[in-house]
C-alpha angles and dihedrals in degrees: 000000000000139000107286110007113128119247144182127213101225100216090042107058092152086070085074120212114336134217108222104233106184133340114205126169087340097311110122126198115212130171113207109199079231102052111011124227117354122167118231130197102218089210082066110033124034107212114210117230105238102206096176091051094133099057089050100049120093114255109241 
């Protein structure tokens, strides 16, 4: 995971489509437009690329 790519927490599909922020020792930012920044340790949790993101986000 790098700094900008798009993601999605598989068993939180309500956070909506997430911008990667940092990723640091395994330790991911992310900011979801429904929740804001969470931290997410990637041995725990496996983040889905999101590659369309830009057809899915809201326009603004």
């Amino acid at each position: 995971m790098e700094p900008g790519m798009r993601v999605e927490h598989p068993q939180q599909p309500d956070w909506g489509i997430g911008e990667v922020q940092s990723n640091i020792g395994g330790r991911v930012t992310v900011n979801f437009p429904e929740i804001g920044k969470i931290v997410i340790e990637t041995s725990r949790v496996a983040l889905h690329p999101v590659f369309d993101a830009e057809t899915r986000l809201p326009k603004g």
